[in-house]
N, C-alpha and C positions, 0 to 999 in steps of 0.2 A: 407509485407502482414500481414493480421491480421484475424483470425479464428472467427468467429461471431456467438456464439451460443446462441440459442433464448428463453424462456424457457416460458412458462405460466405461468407462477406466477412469484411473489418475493423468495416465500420458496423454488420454484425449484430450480432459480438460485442460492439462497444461500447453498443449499444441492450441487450441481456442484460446487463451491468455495469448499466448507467444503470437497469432496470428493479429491478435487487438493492438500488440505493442510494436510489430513489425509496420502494422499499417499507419500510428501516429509518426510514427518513425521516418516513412518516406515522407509522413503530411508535414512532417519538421514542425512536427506542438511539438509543448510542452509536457512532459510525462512525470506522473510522479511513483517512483517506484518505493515497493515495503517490502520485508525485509522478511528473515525466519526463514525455516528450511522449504515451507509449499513452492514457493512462488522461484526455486531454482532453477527446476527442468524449463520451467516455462522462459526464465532469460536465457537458457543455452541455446531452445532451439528460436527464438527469434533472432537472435544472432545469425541462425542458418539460413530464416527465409530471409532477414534483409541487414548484410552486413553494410550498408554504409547509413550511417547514422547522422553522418555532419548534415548540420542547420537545426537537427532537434537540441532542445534541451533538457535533462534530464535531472529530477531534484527528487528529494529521498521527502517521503511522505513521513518518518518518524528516524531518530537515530539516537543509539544507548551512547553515555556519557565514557566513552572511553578511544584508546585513538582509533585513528582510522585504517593500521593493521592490525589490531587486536582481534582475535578470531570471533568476538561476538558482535563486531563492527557490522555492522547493514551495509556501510558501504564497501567493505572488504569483502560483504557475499556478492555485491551487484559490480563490483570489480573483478570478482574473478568469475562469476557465471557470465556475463553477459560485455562490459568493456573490453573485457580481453581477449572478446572472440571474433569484436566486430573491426572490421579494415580501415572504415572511417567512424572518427570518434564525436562522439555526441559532446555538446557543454554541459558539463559537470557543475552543479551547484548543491553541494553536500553541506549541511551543517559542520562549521567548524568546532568539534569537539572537544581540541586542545588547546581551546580558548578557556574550558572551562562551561558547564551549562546551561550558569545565567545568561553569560556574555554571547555564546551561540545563539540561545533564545533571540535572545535582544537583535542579534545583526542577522538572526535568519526571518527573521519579522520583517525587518525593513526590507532582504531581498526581495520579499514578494510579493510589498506593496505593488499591487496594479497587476499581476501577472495573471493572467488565466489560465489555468490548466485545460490542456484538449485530454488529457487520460491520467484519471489514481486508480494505479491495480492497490488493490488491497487483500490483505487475508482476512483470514478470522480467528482468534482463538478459540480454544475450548471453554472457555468465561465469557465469549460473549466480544472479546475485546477487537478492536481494529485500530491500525497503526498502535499507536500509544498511548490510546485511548480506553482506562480500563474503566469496570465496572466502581460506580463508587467512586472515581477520581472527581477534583475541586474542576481538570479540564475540560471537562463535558459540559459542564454551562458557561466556559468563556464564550462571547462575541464579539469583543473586541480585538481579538487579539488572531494570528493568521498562525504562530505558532508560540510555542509554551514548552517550560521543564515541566514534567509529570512523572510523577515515585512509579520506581515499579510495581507490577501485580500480582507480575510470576518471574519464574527465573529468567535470567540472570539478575540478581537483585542490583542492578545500579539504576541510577535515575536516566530519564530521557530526552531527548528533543521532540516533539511532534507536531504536528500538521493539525492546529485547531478543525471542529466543525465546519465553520464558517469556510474556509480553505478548502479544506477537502470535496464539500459539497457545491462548490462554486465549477467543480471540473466538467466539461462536457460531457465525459464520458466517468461515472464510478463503476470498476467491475472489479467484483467480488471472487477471488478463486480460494476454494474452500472442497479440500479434497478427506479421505479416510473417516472409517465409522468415529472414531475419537472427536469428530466434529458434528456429529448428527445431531447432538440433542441442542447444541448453539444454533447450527444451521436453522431448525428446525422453528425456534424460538425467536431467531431475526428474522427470517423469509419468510416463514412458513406460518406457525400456527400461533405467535407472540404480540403481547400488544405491544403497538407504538410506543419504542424506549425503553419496553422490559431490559433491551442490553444497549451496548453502543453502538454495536454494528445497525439494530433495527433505526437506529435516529440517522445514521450517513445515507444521506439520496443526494443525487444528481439537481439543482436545482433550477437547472438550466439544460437538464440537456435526458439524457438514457442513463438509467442504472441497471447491472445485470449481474446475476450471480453465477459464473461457474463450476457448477461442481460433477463428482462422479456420484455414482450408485450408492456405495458406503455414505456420504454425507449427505445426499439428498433422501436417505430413508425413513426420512421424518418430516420431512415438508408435507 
């Protein structure tokens, strides 16, 4: 089951995210944050409701194969919307990218043996896709594995690091923020009116805990 909350705007929805990640934030879990332009307003203003962040820790749900100031870096978006605004700073566990993306794989695998995640925000794309997880990709039926390289599906064409199933779904908390009509007909298709697995976002549930999606008006106009 999956909890579908509706919001009037974009800002709303992004303040509902921001207050999700404000709140693991004083609980000091673990949080796994995803990347792309949605999920920006939402790390600014949690910075606002709760700047001190020390004792969480914070690990990237998916990260493209390039460094970590490269402008299409995930961690260079969640470094400057959300690390740079808070007073006290969270532990950072980023894929290391300039290792190269086997060797990332490989050593972000082993960080997370045993870890449980208390919160993965995640997006969604217009394919359907979530963290790094595209349609059609070989990573959608690993289980053994906590994270994986996966080809891209859309731009920026480099390969990635991501945050297997198994992983993601283990989080207490999955919540989905998924904003603009350009998302309706995914939205629609994972929440809403789609069988189990048509995309990748419909297979990520909470399997331990609450999943919830959300979103504004424009993207819930097809659930």
């Amino acid at each position: 089951m999956i909890d579908l909350r509706i919001y009037d705007t974009a800002e709303d929805a992004a303040r509902a995210a921001a207050e999700l990640l404000a709140g693991a934030a004083r609980a000091k879990g673990h949080i796994a944050l995803s990347g792309g332009t949605t999920p920006r307003r939402a790390y600014q203003l949690a910075a606002e409701l709760e700047p001190d962040w020390s004792g969480a820790t914070v690990w990237l749900g998916d990260e493209r194969c390039v460094p970590p100031d490269d402008r299409r870096s995930n961690y260079r978006l969640i470094r400057e919307g959300l690390l740079a605004a808070v007073e006290h700073q969270p532990e950072v566990r980023r894929p290391q990218t300039e290792l190269g993306c086997e060797e990332t794989a490989e050593r972000y695998d082993r960080e997370l043996e045993g870890v449980e995640l208390d919160l993965a925000l995640q997006g969604l794309g217009p394919d359907g896709h979530t963290a790094s997880l595209f349609p059609g990709s070989p990573a959608l039926d690993i289980t053994d594995r906590r994270a994986v390289v996966t080809a891209p599906g859309l731009e920026p064409w480099v390969d990635r690091v991501t945050m297997t199933f198994p992983m993601l779904s283990s989080a207490r908390l999955v919540a989905f923020l998924a904003v603009g009509a350009d998302k309706a007909d995914a939205v629609g298709r994972a929440f809403g009116n789609g069988q189990p697995g048509d995309l990748p976002a419909s297979r990520l549930r909470s399997v331990r805990g609450r999943t919830v999606a959300l979103l504004d008006r424009a993207a819930a106009a097809k659930v």
